[in-house]
N, C-alpha and C positions, 0 to 999 in steps of 0.2 A: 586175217583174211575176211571176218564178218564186218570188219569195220568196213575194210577198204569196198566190198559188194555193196555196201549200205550207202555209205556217200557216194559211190558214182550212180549208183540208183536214183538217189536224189536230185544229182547233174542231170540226168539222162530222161529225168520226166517219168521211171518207174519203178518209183519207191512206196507205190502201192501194192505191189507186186509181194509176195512172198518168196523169196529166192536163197536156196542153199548151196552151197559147195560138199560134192561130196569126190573122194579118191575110189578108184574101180584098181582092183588088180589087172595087171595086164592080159590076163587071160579072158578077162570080160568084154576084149572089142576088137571087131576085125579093122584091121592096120589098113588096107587096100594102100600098100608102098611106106608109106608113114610111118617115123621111127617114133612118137606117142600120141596121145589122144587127150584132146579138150574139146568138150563139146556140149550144148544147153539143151536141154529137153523142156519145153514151156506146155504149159496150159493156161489158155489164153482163156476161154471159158472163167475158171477157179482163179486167175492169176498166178499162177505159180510157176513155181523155174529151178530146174537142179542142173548147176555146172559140173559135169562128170568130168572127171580128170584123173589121169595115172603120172602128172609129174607135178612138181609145185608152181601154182600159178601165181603168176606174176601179174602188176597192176595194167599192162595193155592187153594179155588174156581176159582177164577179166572184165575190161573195156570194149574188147570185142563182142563175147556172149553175151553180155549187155546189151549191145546193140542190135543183137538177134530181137531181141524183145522190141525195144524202141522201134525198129522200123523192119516187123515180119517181110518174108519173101509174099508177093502177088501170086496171085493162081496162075497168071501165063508168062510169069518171067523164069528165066532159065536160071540154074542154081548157080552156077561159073558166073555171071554178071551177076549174080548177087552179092554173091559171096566176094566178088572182087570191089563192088561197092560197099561192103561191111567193114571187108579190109582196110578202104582206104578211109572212110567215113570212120573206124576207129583212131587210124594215124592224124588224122587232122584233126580229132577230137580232142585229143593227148597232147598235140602241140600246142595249139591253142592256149589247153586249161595252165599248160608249165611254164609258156610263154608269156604265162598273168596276163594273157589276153582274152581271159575265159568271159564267155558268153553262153547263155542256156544252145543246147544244139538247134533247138526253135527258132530263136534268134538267126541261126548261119545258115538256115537253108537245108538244111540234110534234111 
């Protein structure tokens, strides 16, 4: 898992970053509907970044909370439009790089 955070870090423009993976018991997060929990806590300040998670992540989770970093939410954008631009700015990011049509994200505009 330290590999695969490290090279998309790299892709992703933030592999200055300090960033871990850590697992939470499930006791540790309110579900609000949600049958589990991934989620990235960053400090932008320090650089740093811990991907909280209660199931095993897989390489487009991990692409997504990435992307939390690369490109934080705005002070006046709404979390739902963000977060459905993360979503889709990961999936396109994913195809791309498998599609060996990889380009830095710089490059495509996101």
């Amino acid at each position: 898992m330290k590999a695969v955070i490290r090279s998309w870090a790299e892709r992703l423009g933030v592999d200055d970053w300090d960033i871990r993976a850590e697992r939470i018991d499930t006791g540790q997060v309110e579900y609000n509907g949600e049958d589990y929990f991934i989620g990235i806590e960053r400090d932008y300040e320090n650089r740093k970044a811990v991907i909280y998670h209660d199931v095993p992540l897989d390489e487009e989770s991990i692409v997504h909370e990435l992307m939390h970093i690369a490109f934080p939410q705005a002070e006046d954008e709404e979390y739902e439009e963000y977060e459905k631009f993360i979503e889709q700015a990961s999936k396109d990011t994913m195809l791309l790089y498998h599609k060996n049509r990889w380009t830095s994200v710089r490059n495509i505009g996101l």
